[in-house]
N, C-alpha and C positions, 0 to 999 in steps of 0.2 A: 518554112518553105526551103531557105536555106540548109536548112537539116537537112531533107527528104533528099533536094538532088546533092550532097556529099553523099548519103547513105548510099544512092542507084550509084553514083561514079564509083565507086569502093565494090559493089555489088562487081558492077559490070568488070572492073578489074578485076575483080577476086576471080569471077569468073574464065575470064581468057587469060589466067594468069601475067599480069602487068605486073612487073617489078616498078617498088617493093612491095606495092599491094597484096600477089600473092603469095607473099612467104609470113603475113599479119597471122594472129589467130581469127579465127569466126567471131569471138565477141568484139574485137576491135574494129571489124568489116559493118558491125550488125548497130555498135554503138551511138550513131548517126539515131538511126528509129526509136530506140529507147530515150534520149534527150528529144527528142522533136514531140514525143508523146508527152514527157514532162513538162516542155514548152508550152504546148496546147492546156495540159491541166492547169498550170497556173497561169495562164492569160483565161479564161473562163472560169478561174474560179476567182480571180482578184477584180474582174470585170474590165482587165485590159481590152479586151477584143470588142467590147463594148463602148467603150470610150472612144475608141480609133476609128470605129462606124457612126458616130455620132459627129466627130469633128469633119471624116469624111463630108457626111449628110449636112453638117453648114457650111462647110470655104464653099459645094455644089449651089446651095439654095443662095448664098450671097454671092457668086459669079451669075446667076441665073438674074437676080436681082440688079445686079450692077450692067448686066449685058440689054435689057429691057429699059434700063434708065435709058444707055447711049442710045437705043435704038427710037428712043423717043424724043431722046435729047432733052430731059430734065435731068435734074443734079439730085442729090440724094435729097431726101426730106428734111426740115426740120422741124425739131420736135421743140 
């Protein structure tokens, strides 16, 4: 995501010529989107992007779980 908006900020300079932006060649303005695509292939192909969605999807279900306890006012289980 970081990628994407350096690539528009570069874009948008190159475009309304912003020193020193627009004195860059095209593939250094462009080179942002080409690593952001690279980015994406190897977080989906390593199963990073997957892993990050999964750890999401617990701290959610164990805040969701710990927010039901106080609101019950019992303490966590034991097992």
């Amino acid at each position: 995501m970081y990628l994407l908006a350096l690539g528009l900020g570069f874009l948008v300079m190159k475009y309304f010529g912003v020193d020193p932006v627009a004195d860059w060649a095209w593939w250094l303005v462009l080179m942002p989107f080409g690593l952001a695509v690279i980015w994406w292939a190897w977080a989906d192909a390593t199963g990073y992007t997957k892993r990050k969605a999964m750890a999401r999807e617990a701290t959610r279900k164990q805040e969701r779980i710990n927010r039901n306890n106080a609101a019950l006012k019992t303490g966590p289980r034991n097992k």
